[in-house]
C-alpha positions as CSV (number, residue, x, y, z in Angstrom):
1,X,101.9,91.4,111.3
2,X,100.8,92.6,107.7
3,X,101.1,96.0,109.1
4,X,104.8,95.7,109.0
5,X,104.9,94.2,105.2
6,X,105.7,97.8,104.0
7,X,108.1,98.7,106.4
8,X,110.3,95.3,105.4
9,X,110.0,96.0,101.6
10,X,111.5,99.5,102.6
11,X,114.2,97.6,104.8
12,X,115.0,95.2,101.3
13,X,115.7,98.3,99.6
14,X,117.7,99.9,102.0
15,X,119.7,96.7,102.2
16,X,119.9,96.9,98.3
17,X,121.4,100.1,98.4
18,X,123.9,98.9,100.4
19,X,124.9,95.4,99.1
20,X,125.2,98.2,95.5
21,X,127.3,100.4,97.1
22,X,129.8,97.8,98.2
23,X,130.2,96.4,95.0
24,X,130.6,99.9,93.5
25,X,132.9,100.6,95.0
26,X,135.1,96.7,94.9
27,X,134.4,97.7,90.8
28,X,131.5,96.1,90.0
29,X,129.5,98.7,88.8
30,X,127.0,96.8,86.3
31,X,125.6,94.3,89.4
32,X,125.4,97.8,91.7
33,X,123.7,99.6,88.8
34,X,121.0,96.5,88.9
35,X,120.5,97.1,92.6
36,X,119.6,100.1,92.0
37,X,116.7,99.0,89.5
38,X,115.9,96.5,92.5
39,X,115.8,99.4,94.9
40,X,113.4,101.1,92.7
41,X,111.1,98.0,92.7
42,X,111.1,97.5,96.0
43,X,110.4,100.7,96.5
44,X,107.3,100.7,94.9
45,X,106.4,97.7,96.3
46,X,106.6,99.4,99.3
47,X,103.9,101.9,98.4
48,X,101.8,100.2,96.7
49,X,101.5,97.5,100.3
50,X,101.0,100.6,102.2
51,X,98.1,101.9,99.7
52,X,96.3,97.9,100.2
53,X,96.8,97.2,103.4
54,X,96.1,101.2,105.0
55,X,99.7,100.8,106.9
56,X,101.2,104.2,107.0
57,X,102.6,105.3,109.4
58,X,105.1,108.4,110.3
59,X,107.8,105.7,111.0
60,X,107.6,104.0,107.5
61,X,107.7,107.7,105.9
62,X,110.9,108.6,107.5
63,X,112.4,104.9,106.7
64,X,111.2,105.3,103.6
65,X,113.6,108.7,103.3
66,X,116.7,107.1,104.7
67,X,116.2,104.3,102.3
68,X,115.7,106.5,98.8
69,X,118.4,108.6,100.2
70,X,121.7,104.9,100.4
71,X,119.3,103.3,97.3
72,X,119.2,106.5,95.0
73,X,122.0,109.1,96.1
74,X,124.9,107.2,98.1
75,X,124.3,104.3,95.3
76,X,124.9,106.4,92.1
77,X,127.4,108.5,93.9
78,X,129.5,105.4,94.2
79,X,128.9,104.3,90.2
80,X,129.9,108.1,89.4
81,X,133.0,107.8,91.8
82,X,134.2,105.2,90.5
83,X,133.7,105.6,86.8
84,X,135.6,109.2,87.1
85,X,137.8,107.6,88.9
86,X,138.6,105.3,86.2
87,X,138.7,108.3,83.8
88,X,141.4,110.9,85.1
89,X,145.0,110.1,87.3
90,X,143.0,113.3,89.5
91,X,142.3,112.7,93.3
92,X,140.2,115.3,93.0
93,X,137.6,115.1,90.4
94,X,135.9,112.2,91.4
95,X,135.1,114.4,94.6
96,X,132.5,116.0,92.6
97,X,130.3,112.8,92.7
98,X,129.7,113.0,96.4
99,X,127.6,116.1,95.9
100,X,125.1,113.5,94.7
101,X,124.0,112.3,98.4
102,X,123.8,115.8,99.5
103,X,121.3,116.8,97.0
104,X,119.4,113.8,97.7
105,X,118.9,114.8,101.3
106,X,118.1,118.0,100.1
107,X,115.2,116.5,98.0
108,X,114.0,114.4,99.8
109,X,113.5,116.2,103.4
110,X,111.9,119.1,100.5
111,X,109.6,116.2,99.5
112,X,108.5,115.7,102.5
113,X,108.2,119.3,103.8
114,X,106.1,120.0,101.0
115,X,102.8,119.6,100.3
116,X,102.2,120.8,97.2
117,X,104.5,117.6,95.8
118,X,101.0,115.3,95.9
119,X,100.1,115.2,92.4
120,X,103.3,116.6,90.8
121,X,107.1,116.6,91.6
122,X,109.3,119.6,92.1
123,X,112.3,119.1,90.8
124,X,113.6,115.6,90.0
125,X,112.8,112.6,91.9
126,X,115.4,110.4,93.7
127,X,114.3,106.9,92.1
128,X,114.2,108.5,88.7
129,X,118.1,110.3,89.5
130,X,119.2,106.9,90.3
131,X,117.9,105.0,87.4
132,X,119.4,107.1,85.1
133,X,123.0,107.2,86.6
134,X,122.4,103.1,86.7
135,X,122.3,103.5,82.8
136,X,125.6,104.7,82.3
137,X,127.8,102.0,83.7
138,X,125.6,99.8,81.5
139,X,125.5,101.4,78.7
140,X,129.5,101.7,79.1
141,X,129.9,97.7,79.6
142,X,127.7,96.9,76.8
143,X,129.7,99.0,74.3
144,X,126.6,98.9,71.3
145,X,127.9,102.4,70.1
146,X,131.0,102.8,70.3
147,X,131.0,106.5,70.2
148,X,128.5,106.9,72.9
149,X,130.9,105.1,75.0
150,X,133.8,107.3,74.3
151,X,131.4,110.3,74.7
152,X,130.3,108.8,78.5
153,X,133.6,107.9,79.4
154,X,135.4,111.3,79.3
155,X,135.8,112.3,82.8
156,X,134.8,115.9,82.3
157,X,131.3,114.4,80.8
158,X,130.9,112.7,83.7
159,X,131.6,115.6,86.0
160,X,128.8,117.4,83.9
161,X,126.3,114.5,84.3
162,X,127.1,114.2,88.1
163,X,126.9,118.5,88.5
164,X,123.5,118.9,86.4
165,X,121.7,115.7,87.9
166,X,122.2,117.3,91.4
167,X,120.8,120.5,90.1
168,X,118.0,118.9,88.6
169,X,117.1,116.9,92.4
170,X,116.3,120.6,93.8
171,X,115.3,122.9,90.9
172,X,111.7,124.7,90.9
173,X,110.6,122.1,88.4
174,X,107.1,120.7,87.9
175,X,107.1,117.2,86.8
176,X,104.8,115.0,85.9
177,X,104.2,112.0,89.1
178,X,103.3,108.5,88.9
179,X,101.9,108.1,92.4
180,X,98.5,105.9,91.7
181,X,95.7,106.7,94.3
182,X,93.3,104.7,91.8
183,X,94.0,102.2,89.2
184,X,91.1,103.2,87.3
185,X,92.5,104.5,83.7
186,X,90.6,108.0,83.0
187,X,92.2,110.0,86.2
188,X,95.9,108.8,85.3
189,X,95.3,108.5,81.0
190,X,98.1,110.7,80.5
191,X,100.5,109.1,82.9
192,X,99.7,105.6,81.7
193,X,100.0,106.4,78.0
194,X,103.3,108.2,78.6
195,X,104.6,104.8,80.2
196,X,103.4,102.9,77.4
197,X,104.8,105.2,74.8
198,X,107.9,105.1,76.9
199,X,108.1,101.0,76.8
200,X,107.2,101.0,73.2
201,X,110.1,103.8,72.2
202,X,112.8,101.9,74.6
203,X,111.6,98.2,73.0
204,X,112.6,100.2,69.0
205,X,115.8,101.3,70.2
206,X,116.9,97.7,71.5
207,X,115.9,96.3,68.1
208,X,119.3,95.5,66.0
């Protein structure tokens, strides 16, 4: 029965991506943005109980696929949909969000053709896209600088984000991977003190 734990946690996130979408696209964009960040989790939740318990399987790759690809590119393609939308009278402009799922497919059946992708990324990861289009709906809502609101809530900015985070998904990119085979601290030193220099840096610019 524990064999299947992975394969469920992937299922959860699939199911997140989902619940987000909907909401996206009923307006809600700050509670989809946060199923996102719960997608991500239960993402690597899902890894992490197929590294302890030895379940993988070619099945829970492939789910795994088809859930990054609702969780991470139909998700924020919704958030960027609607946000243009909100942005410009156009009925075509917000079109230019739904490139977003297309470039995640492309990614992510790349990711899985390739084998080079084991210890580095090429080109940006899905999770990591998602993340950062969860940001901008939240970052608009909260309104802590006013002129960075203004700035992400011209349409044609938007357009630009949506355009050059696609690109990024697919381009011949090397970057750096957080995919633990050990938890011992000397193989992954870099990695770990990038995330804690990352946590401290995000903590300074919360402080008022």
């Amino acid at each position: 029965m524990h064999k299947h734990l992975p394969n469920f946690l992937t299922l959860l996130n699939l199911t997140s991506g989902c619940v987000g979408s909907v909401w996206a696209l009923q307006g809600d964009l700050t509670q989809a943005a946060w199923c996102i960040w719960l997608g991500a989790l239960l993402d690597f939740l899902d890894g992490l109980a197929a590294r302890l318990l030895q379940a993988y399987s070619p099945l829970g790759q492939q789910l795994d696929s088809l859930a990054d690809l609702v969780t991470f590119g139909l998700l924020p393609a919704s958030i960027m949909y609607v946000l243009i939308s909100q942005q410009t009278a156009s009925a075509y402009l917000p079109c230019v969000a739904l490139l977003m799922p297309s470039f995640s497919a492309l990614r992510l059946a790349q990711f899985n053709a390739d084998d080079r992708q084991q210890a580095v990324f090429i080109g940006l990861p899905t999770p990591a896209h998602g993340l950062f289009i969860s940001t901008l709906p939240m970052s608009i809502s909260a309104n802590q600088y006013p002129w960075l609101t203004a700035w992400l809530a011209a349409p044609y900015v938007l357009v630009t984000l949506a355009l050059l985070t696609s690109g990024m998904l697919i381009a011949n990119v090397k970057l750096m991977a957080f995919k633990l085979t050990t938890y011992a601290w000397y193989p992954f030193r870099f990695n770990f003190g990038f995330l804690c220099r990352s946590v401290w840096l995000t903590s300074l610019l919360r402080v008022e």
